[in-house]
C-alpha positions as CSV (number, residue, x, y, z in Angstrom):
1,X,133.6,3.6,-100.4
2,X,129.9,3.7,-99.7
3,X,128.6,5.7,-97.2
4,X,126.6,4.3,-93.7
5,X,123.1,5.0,-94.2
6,X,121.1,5.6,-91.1
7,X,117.8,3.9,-90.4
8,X,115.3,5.9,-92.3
9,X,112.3,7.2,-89.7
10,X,108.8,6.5,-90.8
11,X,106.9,9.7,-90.8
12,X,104.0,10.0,-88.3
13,X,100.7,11.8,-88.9
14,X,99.9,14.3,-86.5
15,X,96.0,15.3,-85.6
16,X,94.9,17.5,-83.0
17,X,91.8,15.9,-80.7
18,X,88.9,18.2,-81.0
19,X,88.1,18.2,-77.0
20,X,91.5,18.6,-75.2
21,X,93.4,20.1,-78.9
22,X,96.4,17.7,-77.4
23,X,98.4,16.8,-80.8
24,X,98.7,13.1,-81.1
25,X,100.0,10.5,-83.9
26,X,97.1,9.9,-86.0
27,X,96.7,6.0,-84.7
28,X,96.6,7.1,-81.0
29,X,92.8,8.9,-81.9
30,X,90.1,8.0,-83.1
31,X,88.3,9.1,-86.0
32,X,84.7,10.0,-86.1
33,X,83.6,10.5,-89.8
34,X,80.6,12.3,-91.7
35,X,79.9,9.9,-94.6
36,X,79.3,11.2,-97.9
37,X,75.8,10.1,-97.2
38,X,75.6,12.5,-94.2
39,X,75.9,9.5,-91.5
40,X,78.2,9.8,-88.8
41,X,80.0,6.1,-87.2
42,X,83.4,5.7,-85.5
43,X,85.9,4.7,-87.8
44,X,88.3,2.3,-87.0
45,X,90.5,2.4,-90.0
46,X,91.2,6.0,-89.9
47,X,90.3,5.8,-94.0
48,X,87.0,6.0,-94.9
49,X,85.6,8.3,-97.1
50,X,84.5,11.8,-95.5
51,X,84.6,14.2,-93.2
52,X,86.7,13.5,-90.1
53,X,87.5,14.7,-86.4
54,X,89.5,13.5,-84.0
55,X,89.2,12.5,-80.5
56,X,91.1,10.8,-78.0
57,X,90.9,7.7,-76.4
58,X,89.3,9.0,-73.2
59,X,86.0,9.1,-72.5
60,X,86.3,12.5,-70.9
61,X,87.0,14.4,-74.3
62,X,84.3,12.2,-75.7
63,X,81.9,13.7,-73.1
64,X,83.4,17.1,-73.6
65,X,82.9,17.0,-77.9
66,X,79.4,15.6,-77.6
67,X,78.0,18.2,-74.8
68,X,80.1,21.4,-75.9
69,X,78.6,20.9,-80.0
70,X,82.6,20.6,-81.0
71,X,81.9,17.4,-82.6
72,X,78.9,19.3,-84.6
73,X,81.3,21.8,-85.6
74,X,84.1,19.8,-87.0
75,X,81.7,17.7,-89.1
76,X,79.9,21.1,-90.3
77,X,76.8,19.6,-89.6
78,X,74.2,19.1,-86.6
79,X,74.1,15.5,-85.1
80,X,70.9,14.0,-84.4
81,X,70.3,13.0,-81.3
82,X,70.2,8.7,-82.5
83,X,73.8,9.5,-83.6
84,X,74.7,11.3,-80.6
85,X,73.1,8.5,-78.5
86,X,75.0,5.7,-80.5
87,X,78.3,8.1,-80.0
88,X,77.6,8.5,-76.1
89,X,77.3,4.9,-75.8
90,X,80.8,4.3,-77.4
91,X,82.5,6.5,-75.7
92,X,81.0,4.4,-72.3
93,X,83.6,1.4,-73.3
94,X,86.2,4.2,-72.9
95,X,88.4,4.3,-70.3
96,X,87.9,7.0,-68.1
């Protein structure tokens, strides 16, 4: 007699947004990475090579990362202010 298996649950990644520090499932952030090549882009996949950080899908932990340096911090390395400029204007298709 074989036993009733129960549905197996997919495991979830958990990060932590670097703004707020609300723990999320990894697809619910996004990922801001430090290329290998020292730039900095969004990325959408959640796998590129690199560095990464976290942040949610509001604008205001956007804000809050790029003015409070947390962003600098997690990437262990100082943004320029292009990159921060190309960041800022990301995080205005954000909802609020």
């Amino acid at each position: 007699m074989a036993k009733a298996q129960k549905p197996r649950q997919k495991h979830v990644p958990i990060r932590t947004c670097i703004a707020c520090r609300q723990a999320h499932g990894k697809r619910e952030l996004i990922r801001i990475v430090r290329m290998p090549t020292g730039e900095v882009r969004v990325d959408p996949t959640g796998k590129q090579a690199g560095r990464g950080a976290y942040l949610c899908r509001a604008r205001g932990c956007w804000e809050q990362a790029l003015s409070s340096q947390r962003l600098s911090v997690a990437l262990k390395m100082p943004l320029s202010p292009e990159t921060v400029a190309a960041l800022e204007a990301f995080a205005a298709t954000l909802p609020e």
